[in-house]
C-alpha positions in Angstrom: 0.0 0.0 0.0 1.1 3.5 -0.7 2.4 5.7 1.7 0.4 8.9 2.3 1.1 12.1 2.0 1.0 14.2 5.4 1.2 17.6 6.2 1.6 18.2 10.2 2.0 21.6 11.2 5.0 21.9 14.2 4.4 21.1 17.9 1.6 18.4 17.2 2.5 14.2 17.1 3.4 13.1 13.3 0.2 10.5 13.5 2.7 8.0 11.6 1.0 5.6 13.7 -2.7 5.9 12.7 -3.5 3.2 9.8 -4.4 5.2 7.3 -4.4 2.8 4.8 -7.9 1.7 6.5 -11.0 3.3 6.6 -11.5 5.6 9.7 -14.2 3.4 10.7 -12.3 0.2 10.6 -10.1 1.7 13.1 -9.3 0.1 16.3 -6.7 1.9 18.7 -6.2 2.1 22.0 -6.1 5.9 21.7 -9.4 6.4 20.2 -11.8 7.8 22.6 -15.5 8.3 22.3 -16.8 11.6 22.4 -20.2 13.2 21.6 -20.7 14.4 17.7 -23.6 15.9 16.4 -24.8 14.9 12.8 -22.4 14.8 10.3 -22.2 13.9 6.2 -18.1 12.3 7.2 -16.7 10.0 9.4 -15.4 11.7 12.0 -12.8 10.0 14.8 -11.1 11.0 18.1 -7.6 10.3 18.6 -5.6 10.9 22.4 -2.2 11.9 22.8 -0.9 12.7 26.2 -3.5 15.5 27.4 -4.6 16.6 23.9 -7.4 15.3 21.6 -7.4 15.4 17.9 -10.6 15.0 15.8 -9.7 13.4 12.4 -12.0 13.6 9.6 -12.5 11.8 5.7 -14.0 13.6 3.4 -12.9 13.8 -0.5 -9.1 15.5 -1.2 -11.0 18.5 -2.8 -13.1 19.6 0.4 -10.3 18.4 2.7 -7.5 21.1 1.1 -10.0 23.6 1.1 -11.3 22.9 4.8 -7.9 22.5 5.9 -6.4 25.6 3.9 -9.7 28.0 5.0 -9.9 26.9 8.7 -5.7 27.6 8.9 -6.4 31.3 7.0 -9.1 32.3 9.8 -6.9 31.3 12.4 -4.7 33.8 10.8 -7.4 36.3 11.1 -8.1 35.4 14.2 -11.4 34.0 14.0 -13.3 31.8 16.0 -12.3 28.4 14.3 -11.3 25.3 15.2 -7.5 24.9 15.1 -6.3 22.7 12.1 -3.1 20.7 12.8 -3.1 18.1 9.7 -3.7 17.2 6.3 -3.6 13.4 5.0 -3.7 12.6 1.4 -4.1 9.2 0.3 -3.0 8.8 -3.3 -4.1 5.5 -4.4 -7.6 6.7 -3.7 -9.8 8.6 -6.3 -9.7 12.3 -5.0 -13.5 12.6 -5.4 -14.1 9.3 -3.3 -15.3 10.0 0.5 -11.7 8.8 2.2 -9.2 10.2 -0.2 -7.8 12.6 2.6 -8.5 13.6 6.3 -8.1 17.2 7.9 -6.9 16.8 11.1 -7.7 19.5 14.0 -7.5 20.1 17.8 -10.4 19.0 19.5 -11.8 21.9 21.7 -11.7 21.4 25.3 -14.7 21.5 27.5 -16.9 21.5 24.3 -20.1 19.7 23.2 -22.2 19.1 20.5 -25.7 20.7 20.1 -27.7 17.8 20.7 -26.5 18.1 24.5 -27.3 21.2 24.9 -30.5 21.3 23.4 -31.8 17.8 25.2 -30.7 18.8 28.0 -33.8 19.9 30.5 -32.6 23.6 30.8 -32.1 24.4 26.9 -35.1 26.8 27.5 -33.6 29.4 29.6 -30.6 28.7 27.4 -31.9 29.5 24.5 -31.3 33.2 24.4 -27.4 32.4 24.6 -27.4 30.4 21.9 -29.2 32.9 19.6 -26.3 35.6 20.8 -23.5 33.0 20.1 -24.5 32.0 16.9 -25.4 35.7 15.8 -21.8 36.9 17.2 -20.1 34.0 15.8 -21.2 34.8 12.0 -21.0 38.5 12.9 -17.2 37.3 13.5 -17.0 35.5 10.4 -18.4 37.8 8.2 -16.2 40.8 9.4 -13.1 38.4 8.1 -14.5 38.0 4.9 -15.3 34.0 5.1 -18.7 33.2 3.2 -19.3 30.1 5.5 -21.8 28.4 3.4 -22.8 25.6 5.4 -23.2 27.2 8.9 -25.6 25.0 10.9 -26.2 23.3 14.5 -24.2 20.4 13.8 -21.0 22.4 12.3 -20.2 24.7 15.7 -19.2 23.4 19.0 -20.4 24.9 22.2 -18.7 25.9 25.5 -19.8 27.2 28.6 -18.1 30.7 28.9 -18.9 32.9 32.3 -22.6 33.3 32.3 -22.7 33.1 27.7 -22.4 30.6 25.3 -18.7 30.3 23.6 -19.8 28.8 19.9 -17.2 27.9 17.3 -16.6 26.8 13.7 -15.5 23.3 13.1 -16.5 22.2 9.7 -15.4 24.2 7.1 -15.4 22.4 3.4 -17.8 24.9 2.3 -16.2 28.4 3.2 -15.3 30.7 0.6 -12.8 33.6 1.5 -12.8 37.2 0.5 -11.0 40.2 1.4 -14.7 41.5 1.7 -18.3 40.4 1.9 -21.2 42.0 0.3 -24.7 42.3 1.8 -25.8 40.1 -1.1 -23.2 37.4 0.3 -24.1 37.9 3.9 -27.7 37.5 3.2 -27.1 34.0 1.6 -25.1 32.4 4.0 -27.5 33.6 7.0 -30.6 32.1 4.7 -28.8 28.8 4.5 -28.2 29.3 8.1 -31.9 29.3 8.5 -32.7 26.8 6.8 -30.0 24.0 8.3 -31.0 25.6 11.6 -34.8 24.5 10.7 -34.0 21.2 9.7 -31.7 21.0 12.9 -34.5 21.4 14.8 -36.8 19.6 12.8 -34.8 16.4 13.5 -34.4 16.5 16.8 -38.5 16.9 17.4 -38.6 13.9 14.9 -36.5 11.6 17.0 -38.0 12.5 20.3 -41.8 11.5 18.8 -42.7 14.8 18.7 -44.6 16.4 15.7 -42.5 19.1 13.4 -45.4 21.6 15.0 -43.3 21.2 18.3 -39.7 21.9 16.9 -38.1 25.5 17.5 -38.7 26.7 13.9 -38.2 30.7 14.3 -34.7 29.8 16.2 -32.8 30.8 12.7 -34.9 33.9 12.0 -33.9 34.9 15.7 -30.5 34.5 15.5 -31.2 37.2 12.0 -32.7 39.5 14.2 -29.6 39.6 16.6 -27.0 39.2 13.8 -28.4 42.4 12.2 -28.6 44.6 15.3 -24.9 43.9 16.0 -24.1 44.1 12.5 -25.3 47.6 12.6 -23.6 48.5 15.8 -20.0 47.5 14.5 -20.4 49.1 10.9 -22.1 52.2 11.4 -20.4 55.7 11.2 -20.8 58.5 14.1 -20.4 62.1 13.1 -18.5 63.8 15.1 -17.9 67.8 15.6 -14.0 69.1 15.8 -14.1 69.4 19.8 -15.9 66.1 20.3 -12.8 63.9 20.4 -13.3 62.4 23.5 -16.3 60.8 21.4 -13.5 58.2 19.7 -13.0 57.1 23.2 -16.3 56.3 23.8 -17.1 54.4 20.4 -13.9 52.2 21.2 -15.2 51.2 25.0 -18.3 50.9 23.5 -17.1 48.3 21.0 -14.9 46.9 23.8 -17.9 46.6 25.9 -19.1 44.4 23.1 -16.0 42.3 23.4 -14.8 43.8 20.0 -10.9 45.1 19.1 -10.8 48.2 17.5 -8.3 47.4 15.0 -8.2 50.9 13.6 -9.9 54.6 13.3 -10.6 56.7 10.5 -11.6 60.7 10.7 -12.9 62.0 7.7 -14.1 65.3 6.9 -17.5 66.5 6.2 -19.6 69.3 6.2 -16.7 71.8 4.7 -14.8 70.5 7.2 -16.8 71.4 10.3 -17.9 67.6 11.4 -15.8 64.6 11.3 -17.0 61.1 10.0 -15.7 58.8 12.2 -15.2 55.0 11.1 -13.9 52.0 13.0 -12.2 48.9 12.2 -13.1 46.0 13.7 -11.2 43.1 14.9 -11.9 40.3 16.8 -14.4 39.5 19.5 -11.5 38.7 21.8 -10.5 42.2 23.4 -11.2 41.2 27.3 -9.3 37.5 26.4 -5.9 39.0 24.7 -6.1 41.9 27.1 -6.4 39.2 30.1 -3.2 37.1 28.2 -1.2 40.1 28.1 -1.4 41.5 31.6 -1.8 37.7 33.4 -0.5 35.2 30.7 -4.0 33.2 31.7 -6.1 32.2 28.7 -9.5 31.6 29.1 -12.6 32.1 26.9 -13.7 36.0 26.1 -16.9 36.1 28.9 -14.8 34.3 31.2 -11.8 37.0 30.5 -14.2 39.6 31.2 -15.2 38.2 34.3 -11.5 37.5 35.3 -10.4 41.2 34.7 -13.4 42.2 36.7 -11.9 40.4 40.2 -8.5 41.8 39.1 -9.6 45.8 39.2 -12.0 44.4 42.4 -8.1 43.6 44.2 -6.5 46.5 42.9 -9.0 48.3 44.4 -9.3 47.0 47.7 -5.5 47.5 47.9 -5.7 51.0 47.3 -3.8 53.5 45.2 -0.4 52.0 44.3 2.6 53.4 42.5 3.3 50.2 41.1 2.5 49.5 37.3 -0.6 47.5 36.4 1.4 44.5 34.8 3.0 44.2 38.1 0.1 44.4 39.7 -1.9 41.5 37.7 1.6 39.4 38.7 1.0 39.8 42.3 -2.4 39.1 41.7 -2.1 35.9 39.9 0.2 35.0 42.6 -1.2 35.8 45.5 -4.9 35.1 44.1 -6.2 33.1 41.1 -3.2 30.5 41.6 -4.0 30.1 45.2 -7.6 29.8 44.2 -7.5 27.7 41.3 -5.1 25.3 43.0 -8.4 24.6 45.7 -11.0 24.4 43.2 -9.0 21.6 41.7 -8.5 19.4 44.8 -12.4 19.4 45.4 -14.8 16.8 44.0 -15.7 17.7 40.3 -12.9 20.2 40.4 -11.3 18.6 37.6 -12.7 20.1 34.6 -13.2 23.7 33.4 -11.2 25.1 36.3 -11.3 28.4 34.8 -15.4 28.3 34.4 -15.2 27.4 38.0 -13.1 30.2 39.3 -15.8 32.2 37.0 -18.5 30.6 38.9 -17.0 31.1 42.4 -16.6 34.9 41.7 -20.3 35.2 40.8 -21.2 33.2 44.1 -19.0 35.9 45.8 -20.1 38.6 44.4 -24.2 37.8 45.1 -23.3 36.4 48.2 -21.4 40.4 48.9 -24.8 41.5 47.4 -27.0 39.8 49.4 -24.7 40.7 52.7 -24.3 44.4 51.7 -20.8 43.9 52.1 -17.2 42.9 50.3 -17.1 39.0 51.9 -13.7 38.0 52.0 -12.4 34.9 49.3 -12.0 32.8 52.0 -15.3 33.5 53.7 -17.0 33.1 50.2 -15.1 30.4 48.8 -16.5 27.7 52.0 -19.9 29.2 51.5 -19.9 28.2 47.2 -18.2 24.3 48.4 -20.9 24.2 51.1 -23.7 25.5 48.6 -23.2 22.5 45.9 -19.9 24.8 43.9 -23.4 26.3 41.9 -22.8 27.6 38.2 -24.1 31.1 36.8 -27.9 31.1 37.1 -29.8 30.9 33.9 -31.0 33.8 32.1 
């Protein structure tokens, strides 16, 4: 049999090992493990090594370059994608047959498919979450240019993030890539949306004996709704007048509110002059989780980096005016704080998991517990009241 071809980007195993002369779903390894998938047209595996997971992937060579090629682009740009580690081409196969390659990415800790979370007896109160992730993540998308084409319930995975949703892209054989998108473009991706969304829905009614009159029909229209109001928010222009600077600051913690970068500013004249059109550039919604990275060198989701920084001003605060430097500061904090912290969330009983979405939990405990109390409670103080209550998550919307 042929050898075939790889392509393994650096700091990942060389997956020399994996039979790839069989069928994925002939394999039998020891270091395959099961893990939830929703619905897909491929053959999709799970592959251990040390700590990390891999989800591998046939498909035909055609849809596996572009997929792998379009998924390492918007990793480029910073989008919320799926990290792709690996291409396998198998020669002696025809490229158009299902098999010929594999893309190979990093599975996404702490993630699940849809079908969990919409089961699952509190999808209701959830539901609102998802319509926000999904409408930020093709907001995200779309800003970068990528015409998805495919974008549907089975094709995202979904983490808990701080009290929101975290949703990102995994399958993308479909996505088309341009420096820019028209409205024309964005319109057809989010009516294919709907429609896959629909049928989504459709099926899971279906399989639980219910009638299609049951299933959440208007879920893709809803997430429209949202897409469109954020759309609106991140593209329009404000005009400005010549002494009304301080304005620009206000649109970029606006936009940072929002979880948004502002990648740039434009000032353009209007009005002979007297009034100023200003525009923004948009980057990433990742502001509070690379500006959490760069003061802390912690990574964590972007709700659950909001949340982080929060508790860091909350310390700097209680310590007072300080002539040391902020980055300084988050040290000592990190220190003296979320390591400390961190390190006894993990020795308790179902401590083992998203440590970070636990510390995120604790500080909402303490902070309604301080609410309720009409005081600052101490870590300690609020730490043995969260263990005592049950360690309780963010309460649903």
């Amino acid at each position: 049999m042929p050898t075939p071809h790889l392509t393994i980007l650096p700091n990942n195993p060389d997956f020399l090992d994996l039979p790839w002369s069989e069928p994925l779903a002939d394999w039998k390894l020891p270091n395959l493990v099961e893990l939830p998938t929703g619905v897909h047209r491929h053959v999709v595996r799970f592959a251990a090594y040390g700590e990390r997971i891999y989800a591998i992937k046939e498909l035909p060579l055609r849809h596996a370059r572009n997929e792998f090629t379009s998924l390492r682009i918007l990793q480029e740009r910073r989008a919320p994608v799926v990290e792709a580690v690996g291409l396998v081409e198998r020669a002696w196969l025809d490229p158009r047959e299902e098999g010929s390659a594999a893309v190979i990415t990093r599975y996404l800790d702490y993630a699940f498919p849809y079908r969990e979370l919409i089961t699952g007896g509190d999808f209701g109160p959830r539901r609102a979450q998802l319509l926000d992730g999904f409408a930020g993540l093709l907001v995200e998308l779309h800003l970068r240019g990528c015409f998805w084409g495919d974008c549907s319930l089975s094709n995202v995975l979904y983490r808990y993030d701080a009290a929101a949703l975290d949703i990102t892209m995994v399958d993308g054989e479909t996505v088309e890539l341009h420096d820019v998108l028209s409205a024309g473009q964005r319109y057809s991706d989010l009516e294919i949306m709907v429609v896959n969304v629909a049928g989504g829905m459709a099926d899971i009614a279906a399989e639980s004996g219910g009638s299609i009159d049951e299933a959440d029909m208007t879920l893709g229209a809803e997430v429209i709704h949202r897409y469109e109001r954020l759309w609106e928010e991140l593209n329009s222009d404000w005009l400005i007048g010549p002494d009304e600077r301080y304005r620009i600051t206000e649109r970029t913690a606006r936009l940072n509110d929002l979880g948004f970068e502002v990648a740039g500013v434009e000032l353009e004249p209007v009005e002979n002059g007297r009034r100023l059109r200003l525009k923004v550039e948009v980057g990433g919604r990742s502001y509070h989780r690379h500006r959490l990275s760069q003061l802390t060198s912690i990574e964590a989701t972007e709700n659950q980096a909001r949340q982080i920084l929060a508790d860091l001003r909350y310390h700097e605060a209680k310590s007072g005016p300080s002539s040391v430097n902020k980055a300084v500061e988050a040290i000592r904090w990190r220190i003296g704080v979320f390591e400390p912290l961190l390190a006894e969330i993990e020795k308790l009983p179902g401590g083992t998991g998203d440590t970070v979405q636990l510390y995120c939990d604790f500080l909402h405990h303490r902070y309604t517990l301080s609410h309720d109390r009409g005081r600052d409670v101490p870590n300690d103080e609020a730490f043995a009241h969260w263990v005592a209550a049950g360690m309780p998550g963010h309460p649903l919307p």
